[in-house]
C-alpha positions in Angstrom: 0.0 0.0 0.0 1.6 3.8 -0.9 4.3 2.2 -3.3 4.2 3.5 -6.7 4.8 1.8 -9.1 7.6 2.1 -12.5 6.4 2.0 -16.0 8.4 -1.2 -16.3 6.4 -2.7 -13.4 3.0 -1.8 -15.2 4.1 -3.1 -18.6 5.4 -6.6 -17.0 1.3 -6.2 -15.7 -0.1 -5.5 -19.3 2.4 -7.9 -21.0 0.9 -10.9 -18.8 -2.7 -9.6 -19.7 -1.8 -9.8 -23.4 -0.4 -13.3 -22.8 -3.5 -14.2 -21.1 -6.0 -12.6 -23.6 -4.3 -14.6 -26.5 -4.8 -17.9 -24.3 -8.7 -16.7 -24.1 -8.9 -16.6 -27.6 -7.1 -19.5 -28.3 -8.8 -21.6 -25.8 -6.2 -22.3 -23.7 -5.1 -22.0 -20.1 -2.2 -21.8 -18.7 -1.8 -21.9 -14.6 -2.3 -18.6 -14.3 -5.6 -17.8 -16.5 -6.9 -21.4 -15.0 -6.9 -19.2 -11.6 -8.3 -15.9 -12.9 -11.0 -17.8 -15.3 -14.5 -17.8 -14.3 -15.9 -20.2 -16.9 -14.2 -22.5 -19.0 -11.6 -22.2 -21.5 -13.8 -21.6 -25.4 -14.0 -25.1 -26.8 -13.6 -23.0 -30.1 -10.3 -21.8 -30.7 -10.0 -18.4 -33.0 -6.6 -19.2 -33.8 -6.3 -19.0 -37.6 -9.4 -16.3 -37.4 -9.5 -12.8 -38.2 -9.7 -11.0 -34.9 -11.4 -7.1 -33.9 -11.2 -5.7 -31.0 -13.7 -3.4 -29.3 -14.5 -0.9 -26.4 -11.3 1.5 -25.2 -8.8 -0.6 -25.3 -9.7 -1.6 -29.1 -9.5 2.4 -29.6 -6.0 2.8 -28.6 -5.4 -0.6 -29.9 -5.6 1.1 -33.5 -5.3 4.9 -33.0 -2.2 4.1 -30.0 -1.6 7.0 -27.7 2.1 7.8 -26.0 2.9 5.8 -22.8 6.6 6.2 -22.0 5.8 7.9 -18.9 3.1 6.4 -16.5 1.3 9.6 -16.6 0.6 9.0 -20.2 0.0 5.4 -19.3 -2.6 6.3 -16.9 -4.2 9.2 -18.6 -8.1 7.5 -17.5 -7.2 6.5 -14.2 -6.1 3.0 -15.5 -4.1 0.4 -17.9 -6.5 0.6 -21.0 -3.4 2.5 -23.3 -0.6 0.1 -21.8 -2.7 -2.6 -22.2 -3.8 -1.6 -26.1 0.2 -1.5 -26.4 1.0 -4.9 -25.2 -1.5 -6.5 -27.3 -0.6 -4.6 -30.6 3.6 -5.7 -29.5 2.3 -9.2 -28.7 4.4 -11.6 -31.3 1.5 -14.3 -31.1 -1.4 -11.3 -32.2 0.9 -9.7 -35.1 0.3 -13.2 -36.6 -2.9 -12.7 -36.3 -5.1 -10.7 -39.1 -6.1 -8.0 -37.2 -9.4 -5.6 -38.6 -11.0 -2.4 -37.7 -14.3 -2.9 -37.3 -17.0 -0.6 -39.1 -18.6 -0.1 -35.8 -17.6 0.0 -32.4 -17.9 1.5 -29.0 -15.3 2.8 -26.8 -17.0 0.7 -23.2 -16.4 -2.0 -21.8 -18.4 -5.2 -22.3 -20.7 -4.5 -19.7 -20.9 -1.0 -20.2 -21.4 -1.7 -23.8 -23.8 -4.2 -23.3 -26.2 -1.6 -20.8 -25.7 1.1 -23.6 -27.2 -0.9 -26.2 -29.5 -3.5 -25.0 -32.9 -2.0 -26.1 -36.2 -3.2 -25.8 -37.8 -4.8 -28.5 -41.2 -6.3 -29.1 -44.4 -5.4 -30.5 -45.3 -5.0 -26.6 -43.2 -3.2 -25.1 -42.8 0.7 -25.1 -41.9 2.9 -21.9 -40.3 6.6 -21.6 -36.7 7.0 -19.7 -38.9 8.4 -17.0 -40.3 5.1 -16.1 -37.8 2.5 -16.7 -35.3 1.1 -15.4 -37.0 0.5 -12.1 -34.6 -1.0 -9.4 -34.4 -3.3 -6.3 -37.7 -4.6 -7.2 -38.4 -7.6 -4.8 -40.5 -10.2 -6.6 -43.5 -11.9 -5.0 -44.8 -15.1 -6.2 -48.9 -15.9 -5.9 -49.5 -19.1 -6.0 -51.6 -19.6 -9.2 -52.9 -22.6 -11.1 -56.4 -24.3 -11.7 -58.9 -23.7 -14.6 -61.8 -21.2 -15.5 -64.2 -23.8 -13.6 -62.9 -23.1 -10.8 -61.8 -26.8 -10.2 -57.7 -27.9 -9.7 -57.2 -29.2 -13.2 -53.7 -28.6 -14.5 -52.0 -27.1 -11.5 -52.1 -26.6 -7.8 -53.2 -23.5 -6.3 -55.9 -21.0 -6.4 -58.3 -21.1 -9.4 -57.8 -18.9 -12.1 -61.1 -16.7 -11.5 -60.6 -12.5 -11.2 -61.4 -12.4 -7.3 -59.2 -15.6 -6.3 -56.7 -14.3 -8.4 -56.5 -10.6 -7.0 -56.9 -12.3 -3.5 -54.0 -14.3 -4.4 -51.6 -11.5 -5.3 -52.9 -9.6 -2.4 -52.0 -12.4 0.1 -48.2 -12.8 -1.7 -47.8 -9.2 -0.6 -48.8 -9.8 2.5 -46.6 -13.0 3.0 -43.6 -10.9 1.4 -43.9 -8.3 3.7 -44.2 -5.2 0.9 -46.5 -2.2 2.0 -48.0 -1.1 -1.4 -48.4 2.2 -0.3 -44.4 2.7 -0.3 -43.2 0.0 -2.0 -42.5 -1.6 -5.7 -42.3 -4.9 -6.4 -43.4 -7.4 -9.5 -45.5 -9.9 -9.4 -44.7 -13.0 -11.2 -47.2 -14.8 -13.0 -45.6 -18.8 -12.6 -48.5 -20.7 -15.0 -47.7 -24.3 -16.1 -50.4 -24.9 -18.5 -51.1 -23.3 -21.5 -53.9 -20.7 -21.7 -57.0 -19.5 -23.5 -58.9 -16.8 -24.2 -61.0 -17.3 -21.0 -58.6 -18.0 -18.6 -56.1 -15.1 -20.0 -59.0 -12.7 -19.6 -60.0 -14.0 -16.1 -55.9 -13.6 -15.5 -56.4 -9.9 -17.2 -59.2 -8.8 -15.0 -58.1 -10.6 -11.6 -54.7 -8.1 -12.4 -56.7 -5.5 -13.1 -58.9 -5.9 -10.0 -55.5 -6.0 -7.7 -54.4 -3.2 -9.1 -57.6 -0.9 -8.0 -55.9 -1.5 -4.7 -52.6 0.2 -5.4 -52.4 3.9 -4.6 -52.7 6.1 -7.8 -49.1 6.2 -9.9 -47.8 2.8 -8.8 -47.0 0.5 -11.2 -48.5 -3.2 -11.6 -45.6 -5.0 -12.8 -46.0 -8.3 -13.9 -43.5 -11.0 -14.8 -44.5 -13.4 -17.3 -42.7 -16.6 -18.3 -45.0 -17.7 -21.6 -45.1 -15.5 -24.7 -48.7 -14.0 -24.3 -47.7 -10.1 -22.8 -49.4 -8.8 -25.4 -53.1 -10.7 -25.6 -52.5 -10.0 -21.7 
C-alpha cells in the first residue's frame, strides 16, 4: 500500500494480460488464466481467425496514444493504453489478421452491453422516465387451476378475477411489501397453456388488484410464456 509503481512494473502487468487474452482466444489455459477464469476455456479456438477488438482498449489498440511515462499510461485512471500497447507488441497477435471494425464503441463489455441492450417487441414501449426500475423484490402468488374453478392442470388458487386478486394480495402480505411505499413485480408462474377465458380472467383478476394500489404505482408483472401482449 503507498508504493508506486515504475512504468516497467505496469508493462510486466499489461504484457501478462496480453499473454492471457491470447490464451482466451485461443482456448487455452495456462496456470495462471486457470486461476483468474470464471468459466471455462472456449471449446472453439480463433486461432487461424481474423480477430477485432472493441471498447477503449480496441480504440487505442488502433489509434495508439504515447505511454513512456506512467502519466501517459494512466491518462483514465487506468491500464487501457498500456494494455492496447502490449496487445498490438504481442508476437503471437501480429500473426494474427487483425481488422478495424466498421462499428464499435469505446466501453467495456458491460458498459457496452447496458448502452445498447434495447427493448424490442411489439409490446413493449416505456419513456426514460419510467424505466429502469430498481431493487424490485419479486413476490410469487400461488396460481394454477382452470376457469371452472376446479384444480385441473396445477395446484393453487383457481384462475377466477377475485381468487386471483386475493392471491396477489396475500403474496404481498406474505412478502412483507407495504403497497403504499413500496414496488415490487409480481410474477405470473402458469404451467399450463392458456386461452382466451382464462387469459382474460388472469387480465381482469390483475386489473382488480391493481384498483388496490395507490394512484401512480405501477402493476408490474412477470410473465414466463409469450402471451404479454393478448395479456
Amino acid at each position: 500500500m503507498g508504493d508506486k509503481p515504475s512504468l516497467g512494473d505496469l508493462r510486466k502487468f499489461t504484457d501478462r494480460m496480453a499473454d492471457l487474452t491470447v490464451e482466451l482466444i485461443e482456448g487455452t489455459s495456462g496456470p495462471l488464466a486457470a486461476k483468474l477464469y470464471l468459466t471455462p476455456p472456449s471449446p472453439v479456438s480463433g486461432q487461424g481467425h481474423t480477430l477485432m477488438l472493441s471498447g477503449g482498449i480496441g480504440l487505442y489498440y488502433y489509434d495508439p496514444i504515447p505511454t513512456v511515462t506512467v502519466a501517459e499510461a494512466t491518462i483514465h485512471d487506468d491500464l487501457g493504453p498500456l494494455l492496447a500497447n502490449s496487445l498490438r507488441n504481442h508476437g503471437t497477435l501480429q500473426t494474427y489478421a487483425i481488422i478495424r471494425p466498421t462499428e464499435t464503441m469505446r466501453a467495456t463489455v458491460l458498459g457496452a452491453s447496458s448502452q445498447t441492450v434495447t427493448l424490442s417487441g411489439s409490446t413493449i414501449w416505456a419513456e426514460r422516465e419510467i424505466l429502469p426500475l430498481r431493487n424490485v423484490p419479486v413476490i410469487r402468488p400461488t396460481l394454477g387451476g382452470d376457469h371452472n374453478g376446479g384444480e385441473h392442470g396445477g395446484a393453487g388458487v383457481p384462475l377466477r378475477p377475485d381468487a386471483i386478486a386475493a392471491a396477489v394480495a396475500d403474496a404481498v402480505r406474505r412478502w412483507d411489501v407495504n403497497p403504499a411505499t413500496d414496488a415490487f413485480a409480481v410474477a405470473l408462474e402458469l404451467d399450463r397453456t392458456l386461452d382466451y377465458t382464462l387469459l382474460l380472467q388472469l387480465a381482469t383478476g390483475l386489473a382488480e388488484f391493481a384498483k388496490t394500489l395507490p394512484a401512480g404505482r405501477p402493476l408490474v408483472a412477470i410473465i414466463g410464456r409469450d402471451y404479454a401482449q393478448a395479456l
